[in-house]
Backbone as a ProteinNet text record, in pm:
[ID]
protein_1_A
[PRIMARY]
XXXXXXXXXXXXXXXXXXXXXXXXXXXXXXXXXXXXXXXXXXXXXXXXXXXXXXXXXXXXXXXXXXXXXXXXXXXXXXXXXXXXXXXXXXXXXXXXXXXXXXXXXXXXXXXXXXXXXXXXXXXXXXXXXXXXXXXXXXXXXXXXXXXXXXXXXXXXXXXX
[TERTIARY]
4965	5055.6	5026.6	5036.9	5044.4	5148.9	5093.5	5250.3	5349.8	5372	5465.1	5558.1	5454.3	5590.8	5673	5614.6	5647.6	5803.5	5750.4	5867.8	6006.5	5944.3	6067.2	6120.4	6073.1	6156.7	6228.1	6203.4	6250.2	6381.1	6371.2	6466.4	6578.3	6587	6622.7	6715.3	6685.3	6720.6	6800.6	6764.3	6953.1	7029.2	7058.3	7168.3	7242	7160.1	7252	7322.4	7426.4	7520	7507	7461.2	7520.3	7457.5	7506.7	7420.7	7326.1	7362.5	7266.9	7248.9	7184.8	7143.7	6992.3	7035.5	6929.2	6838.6	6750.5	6631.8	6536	6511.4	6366.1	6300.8	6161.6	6077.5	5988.3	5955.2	5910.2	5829.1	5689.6	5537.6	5521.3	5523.5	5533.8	5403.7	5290.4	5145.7	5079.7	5078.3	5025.7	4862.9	4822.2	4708.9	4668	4776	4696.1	4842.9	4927.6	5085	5193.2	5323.4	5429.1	5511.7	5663.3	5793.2	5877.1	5805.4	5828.9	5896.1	5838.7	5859.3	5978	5969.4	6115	6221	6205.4	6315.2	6357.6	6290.2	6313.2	6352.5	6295.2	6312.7	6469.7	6512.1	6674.2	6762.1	6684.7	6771.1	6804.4	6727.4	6796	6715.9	6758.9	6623.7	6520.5	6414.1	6288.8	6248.8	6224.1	6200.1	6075.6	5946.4	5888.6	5792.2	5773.9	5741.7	5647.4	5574.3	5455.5	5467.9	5335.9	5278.5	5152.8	5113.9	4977.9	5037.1	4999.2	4993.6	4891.5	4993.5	4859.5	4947.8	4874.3	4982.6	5092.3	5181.6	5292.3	5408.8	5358.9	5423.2	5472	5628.9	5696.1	5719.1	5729.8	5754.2	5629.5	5570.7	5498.8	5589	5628.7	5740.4	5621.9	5700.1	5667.2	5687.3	5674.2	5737.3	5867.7	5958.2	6117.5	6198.8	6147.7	6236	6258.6	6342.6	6282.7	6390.2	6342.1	6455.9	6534.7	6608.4	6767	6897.8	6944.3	7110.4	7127.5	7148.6	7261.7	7343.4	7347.6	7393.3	7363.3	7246.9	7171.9	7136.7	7068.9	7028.7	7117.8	7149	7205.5	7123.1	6963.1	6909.4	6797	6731.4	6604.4	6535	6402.4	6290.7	6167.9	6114.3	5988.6	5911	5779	5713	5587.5	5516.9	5408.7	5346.1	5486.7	5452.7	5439.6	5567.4	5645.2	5511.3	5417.4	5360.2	5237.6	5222.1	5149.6	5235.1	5355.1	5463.8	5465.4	5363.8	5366	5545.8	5610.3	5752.6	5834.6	5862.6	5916.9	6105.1	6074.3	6257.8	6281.1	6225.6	6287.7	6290.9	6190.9	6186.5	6296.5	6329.6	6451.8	6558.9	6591	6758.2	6752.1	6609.7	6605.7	6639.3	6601.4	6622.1	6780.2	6800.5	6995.6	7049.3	6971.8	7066.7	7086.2	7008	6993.7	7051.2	7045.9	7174.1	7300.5	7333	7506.5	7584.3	7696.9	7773.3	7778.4	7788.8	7729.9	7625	7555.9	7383.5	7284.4	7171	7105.5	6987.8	6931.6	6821.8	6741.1	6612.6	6530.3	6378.1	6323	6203.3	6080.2	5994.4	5900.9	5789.4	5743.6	5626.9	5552.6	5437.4	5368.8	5406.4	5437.3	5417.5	5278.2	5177.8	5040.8	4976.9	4920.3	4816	4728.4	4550.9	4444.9	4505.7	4414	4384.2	4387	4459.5	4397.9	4430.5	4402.7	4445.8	4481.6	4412.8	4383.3	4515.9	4583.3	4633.7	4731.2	4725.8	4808.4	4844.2	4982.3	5018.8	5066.2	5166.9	5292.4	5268.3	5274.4	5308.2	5471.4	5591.4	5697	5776	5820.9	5889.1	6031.7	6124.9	6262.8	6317.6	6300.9	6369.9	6377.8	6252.3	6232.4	6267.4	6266.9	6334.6	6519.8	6550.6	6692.6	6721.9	6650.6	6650.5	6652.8	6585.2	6557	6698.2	6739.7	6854.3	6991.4	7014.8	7090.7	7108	6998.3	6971.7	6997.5	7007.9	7065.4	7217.7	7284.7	7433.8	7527.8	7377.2	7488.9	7465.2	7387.1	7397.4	7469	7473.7	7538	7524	7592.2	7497.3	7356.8	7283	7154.8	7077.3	7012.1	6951.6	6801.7	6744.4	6595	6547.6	6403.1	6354.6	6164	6128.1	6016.1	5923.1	5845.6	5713	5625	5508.5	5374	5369	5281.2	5199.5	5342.3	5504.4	5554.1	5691.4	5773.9	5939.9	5985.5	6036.3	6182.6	6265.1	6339.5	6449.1	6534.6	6685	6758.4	6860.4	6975.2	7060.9	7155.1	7270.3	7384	7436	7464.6	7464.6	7635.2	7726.1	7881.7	7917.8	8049.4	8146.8	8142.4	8069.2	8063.8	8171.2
16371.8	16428.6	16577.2	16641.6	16780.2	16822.5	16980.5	17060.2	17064.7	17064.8	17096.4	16941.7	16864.2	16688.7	16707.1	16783.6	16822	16910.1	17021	17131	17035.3	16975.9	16902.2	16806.2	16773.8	16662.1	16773.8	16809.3	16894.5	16938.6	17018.9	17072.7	16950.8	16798.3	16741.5	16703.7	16676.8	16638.8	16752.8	16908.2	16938.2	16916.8	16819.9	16783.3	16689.1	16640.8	16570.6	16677.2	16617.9	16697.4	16572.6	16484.8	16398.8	16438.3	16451.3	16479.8	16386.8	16267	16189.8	16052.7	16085.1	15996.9	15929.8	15790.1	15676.3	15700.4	15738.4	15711.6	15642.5	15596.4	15444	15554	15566.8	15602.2	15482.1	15476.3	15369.8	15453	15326.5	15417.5	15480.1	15467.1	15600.8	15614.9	15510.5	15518.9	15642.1	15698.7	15819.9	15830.6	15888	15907.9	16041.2	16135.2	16270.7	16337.6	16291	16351.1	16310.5	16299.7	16238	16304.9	16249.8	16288.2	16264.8	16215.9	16169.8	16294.2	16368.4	16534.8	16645.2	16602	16657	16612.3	16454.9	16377.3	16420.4	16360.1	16360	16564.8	16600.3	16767.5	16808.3	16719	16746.9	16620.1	16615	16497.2	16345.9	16330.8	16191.7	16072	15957.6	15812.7	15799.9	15769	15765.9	15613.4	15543.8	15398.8	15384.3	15415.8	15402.5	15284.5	15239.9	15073.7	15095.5	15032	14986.2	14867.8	14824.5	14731	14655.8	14776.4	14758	14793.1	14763.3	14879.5	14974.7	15074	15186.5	15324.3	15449.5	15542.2	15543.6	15561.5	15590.2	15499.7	15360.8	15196	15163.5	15183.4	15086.5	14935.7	14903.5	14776.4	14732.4	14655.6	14593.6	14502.3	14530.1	14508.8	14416.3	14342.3	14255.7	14368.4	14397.5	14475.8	14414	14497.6	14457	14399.2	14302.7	14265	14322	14420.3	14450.5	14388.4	14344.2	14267.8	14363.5	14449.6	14520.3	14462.9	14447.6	14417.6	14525.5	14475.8	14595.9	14692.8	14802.2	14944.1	14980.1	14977.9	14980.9	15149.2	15222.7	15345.7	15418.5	15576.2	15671.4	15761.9	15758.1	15856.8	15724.4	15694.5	15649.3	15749.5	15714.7	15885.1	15770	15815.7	15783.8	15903.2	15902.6	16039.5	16004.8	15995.9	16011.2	15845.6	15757.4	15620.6	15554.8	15629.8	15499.2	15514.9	15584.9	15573.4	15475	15417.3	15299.7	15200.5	15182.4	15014.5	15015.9	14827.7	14807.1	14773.8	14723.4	14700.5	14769.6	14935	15019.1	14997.4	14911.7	14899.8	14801	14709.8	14637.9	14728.7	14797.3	14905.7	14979.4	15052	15161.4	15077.5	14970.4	14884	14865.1	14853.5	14788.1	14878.8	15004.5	15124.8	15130.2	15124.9	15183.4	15047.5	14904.3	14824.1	14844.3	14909	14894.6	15053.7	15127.3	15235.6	15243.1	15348.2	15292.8	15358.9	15356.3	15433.7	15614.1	15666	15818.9	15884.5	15780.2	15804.4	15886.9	15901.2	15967.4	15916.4	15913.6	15855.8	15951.8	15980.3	16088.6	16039.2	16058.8	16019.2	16147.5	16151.9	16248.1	16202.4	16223	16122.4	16259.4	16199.9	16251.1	16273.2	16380.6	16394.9	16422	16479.5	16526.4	16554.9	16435.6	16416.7	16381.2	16355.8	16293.8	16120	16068.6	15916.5	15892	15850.7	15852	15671.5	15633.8	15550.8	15398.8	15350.4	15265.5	15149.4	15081.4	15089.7	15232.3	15273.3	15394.2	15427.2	15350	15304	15348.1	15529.2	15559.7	15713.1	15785.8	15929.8	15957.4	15958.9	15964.7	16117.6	16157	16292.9	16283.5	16338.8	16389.3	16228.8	16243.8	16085	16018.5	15964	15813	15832.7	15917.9	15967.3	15892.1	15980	15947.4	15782.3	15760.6	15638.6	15520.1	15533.7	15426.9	15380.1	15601.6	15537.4	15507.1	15561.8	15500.6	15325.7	15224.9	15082.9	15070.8	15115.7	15047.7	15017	15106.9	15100.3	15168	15204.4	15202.5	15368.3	15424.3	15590.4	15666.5	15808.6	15909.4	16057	16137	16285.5	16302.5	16312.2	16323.7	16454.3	16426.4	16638.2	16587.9	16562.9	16537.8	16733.5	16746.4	16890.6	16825.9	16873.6	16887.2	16995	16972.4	17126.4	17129.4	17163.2	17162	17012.6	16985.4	16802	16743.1	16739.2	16671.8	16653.4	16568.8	16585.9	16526.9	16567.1	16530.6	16495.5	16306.8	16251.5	16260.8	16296.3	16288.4	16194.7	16106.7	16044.6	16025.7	16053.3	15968.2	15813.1	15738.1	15619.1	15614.7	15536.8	15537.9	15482.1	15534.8	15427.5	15494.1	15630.4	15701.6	15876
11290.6	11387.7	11395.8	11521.1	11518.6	11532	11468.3	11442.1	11522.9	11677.9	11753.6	11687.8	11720.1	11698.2	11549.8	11440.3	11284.3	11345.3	11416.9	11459.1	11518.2	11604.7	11723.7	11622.3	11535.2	11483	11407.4	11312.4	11221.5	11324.1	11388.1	11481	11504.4	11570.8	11594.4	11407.1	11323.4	11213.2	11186.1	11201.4	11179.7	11228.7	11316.5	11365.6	11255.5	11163.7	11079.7	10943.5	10958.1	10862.7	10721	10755.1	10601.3	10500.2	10395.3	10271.9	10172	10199.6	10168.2	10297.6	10390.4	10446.3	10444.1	10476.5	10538	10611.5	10590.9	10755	10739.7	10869.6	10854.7	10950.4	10898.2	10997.8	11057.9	11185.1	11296.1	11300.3	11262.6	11327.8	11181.9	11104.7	10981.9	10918	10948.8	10888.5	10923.8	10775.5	10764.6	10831.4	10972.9	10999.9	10961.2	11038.9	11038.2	10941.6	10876.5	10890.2	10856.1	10776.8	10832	10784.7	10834.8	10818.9	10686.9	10568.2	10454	10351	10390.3	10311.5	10349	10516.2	10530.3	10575.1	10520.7	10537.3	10311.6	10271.7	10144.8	10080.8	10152.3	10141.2	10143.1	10210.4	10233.4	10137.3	10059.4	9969.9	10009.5	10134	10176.6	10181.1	10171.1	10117.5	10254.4	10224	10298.7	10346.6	10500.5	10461.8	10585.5	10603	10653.2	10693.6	10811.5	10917.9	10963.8	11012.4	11082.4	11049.7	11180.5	11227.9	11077.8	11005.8	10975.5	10813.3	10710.7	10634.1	10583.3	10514.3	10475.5	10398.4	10416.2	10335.5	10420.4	10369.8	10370.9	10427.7	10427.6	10508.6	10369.5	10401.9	10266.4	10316.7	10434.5	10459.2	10654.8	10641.1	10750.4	10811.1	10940.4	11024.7	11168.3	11254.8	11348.8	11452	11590.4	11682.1	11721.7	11757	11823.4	11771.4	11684	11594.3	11401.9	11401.2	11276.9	11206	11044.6	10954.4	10896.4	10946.4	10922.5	11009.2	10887.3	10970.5	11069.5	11161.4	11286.3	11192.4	11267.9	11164.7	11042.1	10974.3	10859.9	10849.5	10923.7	10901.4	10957	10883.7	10929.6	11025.1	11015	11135.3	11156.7	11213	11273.5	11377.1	11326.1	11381.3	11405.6	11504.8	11508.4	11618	11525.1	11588.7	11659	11771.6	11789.5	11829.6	11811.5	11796.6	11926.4	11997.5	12121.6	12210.8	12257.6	12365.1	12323.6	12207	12149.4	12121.8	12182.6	12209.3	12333.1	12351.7	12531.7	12557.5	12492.7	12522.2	12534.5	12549.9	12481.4	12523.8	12685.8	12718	12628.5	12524.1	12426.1	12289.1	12305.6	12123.4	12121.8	12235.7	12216.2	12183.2	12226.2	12207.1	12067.6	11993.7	11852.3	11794.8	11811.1	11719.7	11732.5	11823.8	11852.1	11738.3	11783.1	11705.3	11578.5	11495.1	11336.9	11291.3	11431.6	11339.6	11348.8	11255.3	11223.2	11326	11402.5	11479.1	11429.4	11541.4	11483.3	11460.1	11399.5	11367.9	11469.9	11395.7	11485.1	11514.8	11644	11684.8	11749.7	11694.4	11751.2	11737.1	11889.8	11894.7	11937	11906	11946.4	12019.7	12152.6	12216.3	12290.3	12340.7	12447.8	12574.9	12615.7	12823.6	12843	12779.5	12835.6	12732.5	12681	12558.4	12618.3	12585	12592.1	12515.7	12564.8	12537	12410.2	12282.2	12152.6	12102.7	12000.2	11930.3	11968.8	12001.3	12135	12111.7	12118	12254.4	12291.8	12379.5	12419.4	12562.9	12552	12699.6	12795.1	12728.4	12771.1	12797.4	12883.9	12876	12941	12870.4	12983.7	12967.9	13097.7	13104.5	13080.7	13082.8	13031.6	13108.5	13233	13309.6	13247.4	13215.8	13184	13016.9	12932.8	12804.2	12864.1	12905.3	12974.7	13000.9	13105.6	13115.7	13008.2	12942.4	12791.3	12707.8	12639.5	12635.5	12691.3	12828.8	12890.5	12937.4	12934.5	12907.6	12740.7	12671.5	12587	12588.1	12643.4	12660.3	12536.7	12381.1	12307.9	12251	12352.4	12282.1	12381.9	12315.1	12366.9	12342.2	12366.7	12376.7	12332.9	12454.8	12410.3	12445.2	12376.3	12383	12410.4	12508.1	12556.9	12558.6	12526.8	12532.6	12577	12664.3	12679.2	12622.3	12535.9	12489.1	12508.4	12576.7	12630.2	12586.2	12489.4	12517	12445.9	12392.1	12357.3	12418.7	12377.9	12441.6	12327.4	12292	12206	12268.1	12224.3	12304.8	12163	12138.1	12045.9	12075.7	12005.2	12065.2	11975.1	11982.7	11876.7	11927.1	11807.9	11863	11907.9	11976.9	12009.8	11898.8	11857.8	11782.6	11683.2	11661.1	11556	11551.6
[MASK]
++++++++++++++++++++++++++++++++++++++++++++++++++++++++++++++++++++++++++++++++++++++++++++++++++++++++++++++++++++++++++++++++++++++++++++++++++++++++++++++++

């Protein structure tokens, strides 16, 4: 991952106030990078997914369906991943389902990257950020930010 997606997440994660929270990272196979250090940097448990395994995959997950009970994590993050899920209007509902009310959901993707990592399906702008989670039905205040090649979509889930 490059530094700007490291910054935007980082940025997005003070929004959590809990002192010991849950997070599953989606996508979390360490290629170039990951979020393992400043999730755990702030004291809170680390649970990183993929498709494949490798560094930094505590559990090899199916797409869309992942095996967590509904409301399981306090933040879910995924960085650098969604524009390599051909499904993504089914990925976003999964993420909302497995966090807890309140929670936080923050994704980091591409608006204007080169081609990498084959399959790589998705470049989307602030809209279609918007859009995603508004079809789920179950988030709310969301803080979308566009940065040269990235956007940060943030979301709290309702009921929290």
């Amino acid at each position: 991952m490059h530094e700007l997606s490291y910054q935007l997440m980082e940025e997005a994660l003070h929004r959590v106030s809990q002192p010991k929270a849950l997070v599953l990272d989606v996508g979390s196979l360490n290629i170039n990078g990951s979020f393992r250090g400043l999730v755990e940097g702030k004291g809170w448990r680390y649970v990183g997914i993929d498709l494949v395994s490798g560094r930094n995959v505590d559990a090899v997950v199916e797409p869309y369906q992942y095996p967590f009970p509904r409301c399981t994590f306090d933040v879910v993050i995924s960085g650098c991943t969604m524009e390599h899920v051909g499904r993504i209007w089914e990925w976003v509902p999964e993420l909302a389902r497995i966090l807890k009310p309140g929670g936080l959901l923050a994704i980091v993707t591409h608006t204007n990257f080169y081609e990498h990592h084959s399959p790589d399906y998705w470049r989307l702008m602030p809209d279609g950020m918007w859009f995603l989670f508004d079809e789920t039905g179950e988030l709310k205040r969301y803080m979308i930010k566009a940065e040269e090649t990235d956007i940060i979509g943030s979301a709290l889930k309702r009921g929290g």
